[in-house]
matplotlib code that plots the C-alpha trace (Angstrom):
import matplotlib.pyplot as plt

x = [0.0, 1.8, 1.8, 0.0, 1.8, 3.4, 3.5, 0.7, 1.1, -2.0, -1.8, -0.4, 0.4, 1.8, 1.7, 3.8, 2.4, -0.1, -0.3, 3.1, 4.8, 3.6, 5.6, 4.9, 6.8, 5.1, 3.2, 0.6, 3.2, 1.9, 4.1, 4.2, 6.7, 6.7, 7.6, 11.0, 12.1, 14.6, 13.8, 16.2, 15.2, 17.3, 17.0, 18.0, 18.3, 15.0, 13.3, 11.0, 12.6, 12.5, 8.8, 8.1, 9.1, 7.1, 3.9, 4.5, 5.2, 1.9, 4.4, 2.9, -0.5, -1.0, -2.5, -4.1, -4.2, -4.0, -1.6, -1.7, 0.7, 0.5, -3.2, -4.2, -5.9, -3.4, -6.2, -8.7, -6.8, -6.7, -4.2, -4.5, -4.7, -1.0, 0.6, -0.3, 1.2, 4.4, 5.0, 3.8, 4.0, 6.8, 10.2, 12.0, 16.0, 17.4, 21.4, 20.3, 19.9, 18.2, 20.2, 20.0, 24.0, 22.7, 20.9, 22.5, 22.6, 19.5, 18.2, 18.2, 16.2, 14.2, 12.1, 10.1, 8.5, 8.6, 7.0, 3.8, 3.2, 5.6, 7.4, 10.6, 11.2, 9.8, 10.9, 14.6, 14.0, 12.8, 16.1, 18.6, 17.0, 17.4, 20.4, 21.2, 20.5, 21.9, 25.4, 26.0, 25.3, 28.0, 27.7, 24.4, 25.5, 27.8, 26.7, 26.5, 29.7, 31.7, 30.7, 32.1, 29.2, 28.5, 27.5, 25.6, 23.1, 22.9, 21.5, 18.5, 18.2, 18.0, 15.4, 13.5, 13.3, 11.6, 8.9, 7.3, 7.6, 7.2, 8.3, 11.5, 11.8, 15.7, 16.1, 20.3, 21.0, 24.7, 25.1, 27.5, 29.8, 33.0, 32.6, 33.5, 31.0, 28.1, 28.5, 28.1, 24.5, 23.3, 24.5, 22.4, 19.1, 19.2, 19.5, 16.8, 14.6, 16.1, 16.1, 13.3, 11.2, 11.1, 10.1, 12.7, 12.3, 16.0, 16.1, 19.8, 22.3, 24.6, 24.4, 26.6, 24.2, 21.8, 23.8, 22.3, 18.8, 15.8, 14.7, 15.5, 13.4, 14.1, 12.8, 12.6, 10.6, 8.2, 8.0, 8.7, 10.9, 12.2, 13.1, 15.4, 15.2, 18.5, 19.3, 20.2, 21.4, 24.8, 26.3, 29.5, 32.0, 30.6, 31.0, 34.5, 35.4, 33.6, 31.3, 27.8, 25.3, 24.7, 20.8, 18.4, 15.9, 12.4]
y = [0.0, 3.3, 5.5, 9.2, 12.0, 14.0, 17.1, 18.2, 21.2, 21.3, 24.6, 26.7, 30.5, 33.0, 36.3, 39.3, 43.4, 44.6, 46.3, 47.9, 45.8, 42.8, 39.9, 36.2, 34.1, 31.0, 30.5, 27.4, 24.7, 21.3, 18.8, 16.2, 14.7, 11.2, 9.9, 9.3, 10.9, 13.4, 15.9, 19.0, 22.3, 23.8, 27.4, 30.8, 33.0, 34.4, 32.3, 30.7, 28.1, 29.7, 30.5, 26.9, 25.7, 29.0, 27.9, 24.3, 24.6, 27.0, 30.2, 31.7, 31.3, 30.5, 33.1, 30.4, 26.6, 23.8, 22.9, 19.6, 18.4, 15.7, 15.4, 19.2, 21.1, 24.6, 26.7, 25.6, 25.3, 27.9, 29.8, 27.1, 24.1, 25.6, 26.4, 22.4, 21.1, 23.3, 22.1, 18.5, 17.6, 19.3, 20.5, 23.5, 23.5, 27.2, 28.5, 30.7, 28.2, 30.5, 28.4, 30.3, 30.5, 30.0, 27.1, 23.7, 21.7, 19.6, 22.5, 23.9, 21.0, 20.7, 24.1, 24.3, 20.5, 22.2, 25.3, 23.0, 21.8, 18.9, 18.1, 18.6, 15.0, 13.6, 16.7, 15.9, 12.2, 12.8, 15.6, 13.2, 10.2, 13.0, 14.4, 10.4, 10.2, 13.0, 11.7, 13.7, 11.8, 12.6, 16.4, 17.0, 19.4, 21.8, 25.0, 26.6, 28.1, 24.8, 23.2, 23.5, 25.1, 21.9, 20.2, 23.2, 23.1, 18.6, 20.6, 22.8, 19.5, 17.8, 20.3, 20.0, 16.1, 15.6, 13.7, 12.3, 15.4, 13.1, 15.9, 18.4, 21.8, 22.7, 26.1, 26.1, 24.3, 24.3, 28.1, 29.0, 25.3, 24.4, 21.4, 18.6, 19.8, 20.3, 17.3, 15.4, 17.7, 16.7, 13.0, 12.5, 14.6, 11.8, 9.0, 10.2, 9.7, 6.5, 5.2, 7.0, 7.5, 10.8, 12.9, 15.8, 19.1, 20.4, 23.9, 24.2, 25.9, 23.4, 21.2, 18.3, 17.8, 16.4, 13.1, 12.3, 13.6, 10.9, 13.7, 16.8, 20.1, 22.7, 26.1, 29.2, 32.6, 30.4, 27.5, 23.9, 24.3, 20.3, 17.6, 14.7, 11.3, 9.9, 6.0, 5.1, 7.0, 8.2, 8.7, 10.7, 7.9, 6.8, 10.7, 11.0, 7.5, 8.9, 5.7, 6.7, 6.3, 10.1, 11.6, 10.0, 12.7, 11.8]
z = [0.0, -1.3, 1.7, 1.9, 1.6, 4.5, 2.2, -0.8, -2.8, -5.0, -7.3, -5.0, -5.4, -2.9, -3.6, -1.9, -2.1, -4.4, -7.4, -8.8, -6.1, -6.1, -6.2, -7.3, -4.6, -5.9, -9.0, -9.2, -7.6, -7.4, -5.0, -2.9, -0.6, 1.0, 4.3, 5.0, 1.8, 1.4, -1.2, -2.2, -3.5, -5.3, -7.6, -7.8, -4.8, -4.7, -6.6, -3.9, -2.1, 1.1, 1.0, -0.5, 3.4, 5.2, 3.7, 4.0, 7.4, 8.0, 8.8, 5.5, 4.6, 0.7, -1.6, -3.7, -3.8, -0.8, 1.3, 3.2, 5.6, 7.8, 7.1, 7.7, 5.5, 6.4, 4.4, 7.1, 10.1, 12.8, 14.7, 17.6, 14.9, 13.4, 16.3, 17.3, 13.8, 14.5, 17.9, 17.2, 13.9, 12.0, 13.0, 11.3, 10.9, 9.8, 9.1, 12.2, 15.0, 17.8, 20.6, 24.1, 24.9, 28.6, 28.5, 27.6, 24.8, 27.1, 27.6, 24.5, 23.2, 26.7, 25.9, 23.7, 25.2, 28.6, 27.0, 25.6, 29.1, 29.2, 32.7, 33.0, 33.9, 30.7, 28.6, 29.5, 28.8, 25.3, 25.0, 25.6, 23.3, 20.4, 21.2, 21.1, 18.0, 16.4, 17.8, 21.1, 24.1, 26.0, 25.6, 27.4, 30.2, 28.0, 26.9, 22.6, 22.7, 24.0, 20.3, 17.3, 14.3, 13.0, 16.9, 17.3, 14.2, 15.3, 18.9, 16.5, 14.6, 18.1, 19.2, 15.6, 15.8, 19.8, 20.1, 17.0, 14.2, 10.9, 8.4, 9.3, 7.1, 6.7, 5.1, 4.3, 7.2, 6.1, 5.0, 7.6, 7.9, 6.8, 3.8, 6.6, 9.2, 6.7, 5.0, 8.6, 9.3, 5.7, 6.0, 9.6, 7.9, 5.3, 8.2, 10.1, 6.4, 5.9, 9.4, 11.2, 8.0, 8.9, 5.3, 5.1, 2.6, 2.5, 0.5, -0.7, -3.1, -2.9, -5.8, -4.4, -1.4, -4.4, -3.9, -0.6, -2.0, -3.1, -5.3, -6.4, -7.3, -9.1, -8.6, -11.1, -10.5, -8.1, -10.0, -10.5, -13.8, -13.7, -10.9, -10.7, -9.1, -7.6, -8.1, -4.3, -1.4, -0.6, 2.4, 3.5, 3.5, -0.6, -1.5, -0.3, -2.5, -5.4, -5.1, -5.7, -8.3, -10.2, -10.8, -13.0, -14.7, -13.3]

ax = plt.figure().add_subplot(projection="3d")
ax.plot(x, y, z, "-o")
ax.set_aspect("equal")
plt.show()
């Protein structure tokens, strides 16, 4: 049984301004992402990518067409019904990471559960199985500044990935790493598709991080110009060896 999508574009059009300043951020995009797929957007800066995520994610309301993701309808959902999804449902990675230097790397991650009511008990429970996962278990007491960039933006992805999000929204996640460090952040989003089946919408303008990509789309003036399919996954260690497979056109 194929499985529903996590994300559904259907037509969808966002509009900035009015009249002589009116900008077409997205023009009639039609899309869907699986779970634990890992699909790249690539384009031109400001050709959309960015907004693709916002309205995906419910941070931008669409000026046309429907949005589904994770079986919401975002056109009908309220306030309450969005700020649920983003706390419940989706997770959002950023180059900014928004880490509170004085809180912990546990603590970091801790918040936002604690904020929606969690106890502190179970909160720091669910922290430390993330932070786990993303490869820093033995770090949980240190504070930002004591990692290097690339252990800082696993702590966002930590905090993005608590509980049970099923789609994460990376906007250049990598933007402000070294090549070693931001190939380590992109090889772990595509493990947590692989391995957790969690579906992942990675907006990039780095084309070699379309090797670790199950798809690829391309972006122009707010649309879908072309996409790609890749033959298998890549990880870090088949990059470096030159032993992956290269993009089949869809």
């Amino acid at each position: 049984m194929t499985p529903r999508p996590i994300v559904t574009f259907d037509g969808v059009t966002k509009v900035f301004g009015r009249g002589s300043t009116e900008t077409r951020a997205l023009d009639s995009v039609s899309l869907s992402i699986d779970p634990g797929e890992l699909v790249a957007v690539m384009g031109p800066s400001g050709c959309g990518k960015s907004t693709l995520l916002h309205v995906a994610g419910g941070l931008e309301a669409p000026t046309s067409g429907q949005v589904v993701t994770c079986g919401r309808n975002l056109g009908d959902a309220s306030v309450a019904e969005l700020s649920s999804l983003r706390r419940n449902d989706v997770g959002f990675v950023f180059q900014r990471l928004n880490l509170i230097p004085s809180l912990t790397a546990v603590e970091n991650v801790m918040l936002p559960l604690e904020l929606d009511g969690m106890n502190r008990r179970q909160a720091r429970m669910q922290s430390v199985a993330a932070l786990e996962e993303v490869g820093l278990s033995g770090h949980l007491d240190r504070y930002p500044d004591d990692f290097s960039g690339g252990q800082q933006q696993r702590i966002a992805i930590a905090r993005a990935i608590t509980g049970t999000r099923k789609v994460l929204f990376a906007d250049e996640p990598t933007g402000a790493l070294d090549t070693l460090a931001a190939d380590s952040v992109i090889d772990l989003l595509s493990s947590l598709a692989r391995d957790r089946g969690t579906a992942i919408l990675l907006v990039t303008h780095e084309p070699r991080f379309t090797a670790w990509a199950d798809r690829v789309v391309y972006l122009r003036d707010g649309s879908v110009v072309d996409e790609a399919v890749m033959r298998s996954y890549a990880s870090a260690a088949d990059l470096a060896s030159g032993d992956h497979d290269t993009v089949s056109p869809a």
